[in-house]
N, C-alpha and C positions, 0 to 999 in steps of 0.2 A: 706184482704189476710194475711194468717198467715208469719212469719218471717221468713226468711230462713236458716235453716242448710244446711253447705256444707258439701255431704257425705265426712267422711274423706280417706276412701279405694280408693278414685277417682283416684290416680295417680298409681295403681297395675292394672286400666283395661284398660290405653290405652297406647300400645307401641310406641314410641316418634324417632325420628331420626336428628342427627345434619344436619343444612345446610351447606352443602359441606363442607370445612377446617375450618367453623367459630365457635365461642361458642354458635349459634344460633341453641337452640333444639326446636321441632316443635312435636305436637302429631301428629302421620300418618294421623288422622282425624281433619281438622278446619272446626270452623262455620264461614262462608259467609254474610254478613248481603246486601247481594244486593235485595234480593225481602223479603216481607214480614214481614219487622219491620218499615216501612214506616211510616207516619203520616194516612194513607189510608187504613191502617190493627190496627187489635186488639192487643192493648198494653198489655193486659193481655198475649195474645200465645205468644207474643215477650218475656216475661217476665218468661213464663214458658219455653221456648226455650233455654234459654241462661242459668237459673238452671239448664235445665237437661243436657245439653252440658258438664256444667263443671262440674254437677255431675259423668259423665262417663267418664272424667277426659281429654278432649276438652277443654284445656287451651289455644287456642289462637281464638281471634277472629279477622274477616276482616272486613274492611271498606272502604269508599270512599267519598269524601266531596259530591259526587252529589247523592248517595245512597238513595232511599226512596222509591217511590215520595212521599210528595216532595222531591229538592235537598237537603240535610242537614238532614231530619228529621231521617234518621235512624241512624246519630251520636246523635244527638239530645235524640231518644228513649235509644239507650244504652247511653246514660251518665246518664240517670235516674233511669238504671236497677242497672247500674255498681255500683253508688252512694248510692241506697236500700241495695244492696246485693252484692255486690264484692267488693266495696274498701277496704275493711279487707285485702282479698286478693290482692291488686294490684303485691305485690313483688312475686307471684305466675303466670300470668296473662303476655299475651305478644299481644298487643294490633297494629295493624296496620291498617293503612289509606294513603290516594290519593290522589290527585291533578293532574290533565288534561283536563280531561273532562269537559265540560264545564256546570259553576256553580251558575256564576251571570254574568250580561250585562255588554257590557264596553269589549277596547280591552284583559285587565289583570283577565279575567272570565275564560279562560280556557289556554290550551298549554302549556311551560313549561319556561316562561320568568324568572330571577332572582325574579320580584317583586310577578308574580303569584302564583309562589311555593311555599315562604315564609307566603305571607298572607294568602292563602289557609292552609295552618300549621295551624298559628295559629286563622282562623276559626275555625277547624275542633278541637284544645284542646279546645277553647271557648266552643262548642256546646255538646263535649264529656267529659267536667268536669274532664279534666287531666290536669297534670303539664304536661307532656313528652308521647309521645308513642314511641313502642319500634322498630317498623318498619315505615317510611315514604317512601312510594313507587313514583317515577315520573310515572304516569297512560298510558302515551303513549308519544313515541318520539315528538318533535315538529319542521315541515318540517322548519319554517322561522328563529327561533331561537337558537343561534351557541350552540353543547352538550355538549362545555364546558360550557356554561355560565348556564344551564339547568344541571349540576355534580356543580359546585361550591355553587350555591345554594345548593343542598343536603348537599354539605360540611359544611356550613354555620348552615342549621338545626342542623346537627349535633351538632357542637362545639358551638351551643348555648344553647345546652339542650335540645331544644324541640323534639328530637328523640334519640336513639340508635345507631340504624341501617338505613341503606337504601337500595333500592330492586330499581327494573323497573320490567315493565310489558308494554306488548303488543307490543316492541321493537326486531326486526328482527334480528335474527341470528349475522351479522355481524353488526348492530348500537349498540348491547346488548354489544357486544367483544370491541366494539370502546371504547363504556361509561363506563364500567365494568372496563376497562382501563386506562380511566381519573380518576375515582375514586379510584384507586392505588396508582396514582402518587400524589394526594393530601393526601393517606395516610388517607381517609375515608371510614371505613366499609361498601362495598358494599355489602350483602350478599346474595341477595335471589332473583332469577327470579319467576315473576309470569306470567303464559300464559293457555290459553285454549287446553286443550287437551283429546281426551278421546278414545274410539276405533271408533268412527267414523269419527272424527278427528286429524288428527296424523301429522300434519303440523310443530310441535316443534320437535317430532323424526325426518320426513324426512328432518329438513332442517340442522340436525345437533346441534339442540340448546342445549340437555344435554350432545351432547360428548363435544361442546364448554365449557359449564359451568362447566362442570368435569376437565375439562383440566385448569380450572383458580380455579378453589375449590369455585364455586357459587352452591349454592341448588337453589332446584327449586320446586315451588309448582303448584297446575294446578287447574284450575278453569273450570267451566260447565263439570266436570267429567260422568256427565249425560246425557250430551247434551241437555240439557233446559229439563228433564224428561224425553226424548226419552228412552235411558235406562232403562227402567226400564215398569213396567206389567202394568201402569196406562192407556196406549190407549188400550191393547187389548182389550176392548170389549165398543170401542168407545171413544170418546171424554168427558173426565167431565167435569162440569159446573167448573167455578173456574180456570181450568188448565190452565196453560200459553200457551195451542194452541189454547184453547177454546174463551181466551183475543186476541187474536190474536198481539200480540207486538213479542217480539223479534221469537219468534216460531210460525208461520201460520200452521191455523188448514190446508191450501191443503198443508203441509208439510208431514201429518199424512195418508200418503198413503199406499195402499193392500201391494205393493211391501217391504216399510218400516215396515209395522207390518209382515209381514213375517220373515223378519230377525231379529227380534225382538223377535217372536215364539221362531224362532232357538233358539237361543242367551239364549233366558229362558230354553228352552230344556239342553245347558249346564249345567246353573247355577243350575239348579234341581240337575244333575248329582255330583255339589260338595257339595250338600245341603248347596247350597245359594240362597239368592233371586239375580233377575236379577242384584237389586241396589247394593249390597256387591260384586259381581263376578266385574261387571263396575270397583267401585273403587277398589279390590283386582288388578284386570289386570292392573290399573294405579300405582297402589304402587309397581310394580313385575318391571315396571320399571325401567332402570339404572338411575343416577341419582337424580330420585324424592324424595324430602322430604316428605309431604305432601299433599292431597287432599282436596280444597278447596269446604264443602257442603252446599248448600242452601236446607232450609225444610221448611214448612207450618205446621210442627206439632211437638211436644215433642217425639212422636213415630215413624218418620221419623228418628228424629235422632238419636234415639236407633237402629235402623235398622241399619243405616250408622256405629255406631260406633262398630257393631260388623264387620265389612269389616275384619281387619288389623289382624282379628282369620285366614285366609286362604288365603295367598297370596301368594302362588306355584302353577306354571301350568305345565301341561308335553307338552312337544314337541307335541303330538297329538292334545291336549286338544289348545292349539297356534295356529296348523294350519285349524282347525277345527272352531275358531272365525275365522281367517284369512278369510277362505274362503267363510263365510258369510259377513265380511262387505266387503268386497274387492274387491268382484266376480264383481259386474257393474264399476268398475273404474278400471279393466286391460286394 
C-alpha cells in the first residue's frame, strides 16, 4: 500500500463545533469505530476508512475498550492505523475511548469500580499505541458502585495524564446532573455527553438531557444517528447480505417491517425534497438540534463516509418540513 498524504484542505470541509462552555471543538461529523474495524473485518477498509475520514477533515475518532469483536481488537486495529499514518498528526487528532462494558472475566472486567476504570485506561493506551487520549468516557453508570468513587477515578485519569478530558455515556438525565456535578467540585473537565439519539429515538430530548447539559455547558454528541442503518435506503428493496439485520445482532431482520419501510419511503420522499440522501437529512435533523456537538458515524465503506460527511452542508428545516417527519415517525406512538 502506498504511503499516505494527508489532504491538506481537510480542515475548510468540515464545519467543527465547541462542546458546550469547554475548549473541547469536535467536527459535526465523528467516526465511530464500534462495527467494522474488528479483528473479524478487513484491515485494509479499516485503514482506508480512517484516511478518508480525516481526509474530509473527521478529526475525532471513537472507541471503547470492548469494540471489535474481538473485545480490544478495534483499539488494537487503530493504533496500527494511527501509528502508519496519523502519528504525524497526533496534536491535530482528538482520540476517545471507554470503559464499562464488559471486557475481561473477573469481578474488575467491567462497571465503573476505581480499580476498573483505571486499568481499563491504561489497557486501552497499551493497545492503541498512545501516551494520553483526549476524551476518557465512564461507558455506563454502575448500579453497585458509589458515583463518587466511579468521578474520582476519572479525576485521577485525568491528573495523571492518561486523558484530557472526560465525558459519560448512557447515563440518565438526572445520574448525568449528579456526576457532571461531582466532577465540578473536584475541579475535573467534564465535558461531553455521549447517548443515542436519532428521529426514531428521541429519549435524550424527551427526557431533558440537552436542556440539562446546556444549563451546565456539557456538549453532547449522539450515537446510532441511523438507527443501526434504519435511516437510511439500504432495506428498501429488502434485506442485504452483510447488513446488520441480515447478522441479526443488535438489529433483527423481523425489525425490518412493511410498516417500517414505509416510513422510511416517506422519510426518503423528504430527503429527495432537500436534495439529500436519507442518510445526510438523518444526521442534518440530529445536528439542527439544540445542544448537539456532534454525530457519532459508523460506515463499512470510504464512500459511506463521504456521504455522511457532506450532512453538516444543510442543516435547516422549516417548521413544515419538522412536522412533516413528525408525523411520520410519531404517528404509531401518540
Amino acid at each position: 500500500m502506498k504511503d499516505y498524504i494527508a489532504n491538506p484542505e481537510r480542515y475548510s470541509l468540515m464545519p467543527c463545533r465547541r462542546s458546550g462552555k469547554s475548549g473541547v471543538i469536535l467536527p459535526q461529523v465523528s467516526l465511530g469505530l464500534w462495527h467494522n474495524f474488528g479483528s473479524v473485518d478487513s484491515f485494509d477498509n479499516a485503514r482506508n476508512m480512517m484516511r478518508k475520514a480525516f481526509d474530509l477533515g473527521i478529526f475525532h475518532f471513537d472507541l471503547a475498550n470492548n469494540y471489535g469483536p474481538v473485545p480490544g481488537s478495534a483499539e488494537e486495529n487503530f493504533g496500527k492505523i494511527f501509528t502508519a499514518d496519523l502519528k504525524k498528526h497526533r496534536d491535530e487528532l482528538l482520540i476517545s475511548t471507554k470503559a464499562g462494558y464488559l471486557m475481561w472475566e473477573g469481578p474488575y472486567g467491567e462497571w465503573g469500580s476505581r480499580k476498573t476504570l483505571i486499568s481499563s485506561c491504561d489497557q486501552s493506551l497499551k493497545r492503541m499505541q498512545l501516551d494520553y487520549v483526549d476524551i476518557f468516557y465512564h461507558h455506563r453508570p454502575d448500579p453497585e458502585t458509589p458515583v463518587e468513587e466511579s468521578m474520582q477515578a476519572l479525576d485521577y485519569i485525568v491528573r495523571s495524564g492518561r486523558a484530557l478530558y472526560v465525558g459519560l455515556s448512557n447515563y440518565s438525565t438526572e445520574d448525568a446532573k449528579e456526576a457532571f456535578a461531582i466532577l465540578r467540585d473536584l475541579k475535573t473537565p467534564g465535558v461531553i455527553y455521549q447517548g443515542r439519539f436519532n428521529m426514531m429515538g428521541r429519549q435524550l430530548e424527551d427526557s431533558g438531557m440537552f436542556d440539562m447539559l446546556e444549563s451546565i455547558g456539557v456538549g453532547a454528541i449522539c450515537f446510532s444517528p441511523l438507527a443501526q442503518g434504519v435511516l437510511s435506503t439500504k432495506y428498501l428493496n429488502g434485506i442485504p447480505e452483510n447488513s446488520r439485520a441480515a447478522r441479526n445482532h443488535f438489529l433483527k431482520t423481523a425489525s425490518i417491517t412493511p410498516e417500517l419501510l414505509q416510513k422510511i419511503s416517506a422519510l426518503n420522499e423528504i430527503a429527495k425534497s432537500r436534495s439529500q440522501s436519507l442518510t445526510q437529512m438523518a444526521l442534518a435533523w440530529i445536528l439542527s438540534r439544540k445542544g448537539v456537538t456532534s454525530v457519532l458515524c459508523g460506515a463499512s465503506s470510504p464512500e459511506q463516509i463521504a456521504e455522511c460527511a457532506e450532512a453538516p452542508a444543510n442543516c435547516s428545516f422549516t417548521e413544515e418540513e419538522n412536522r412533516e417527519i413528525d408525523s411520520i415517525v410519531l404517528r404509531d406512538k401518540e
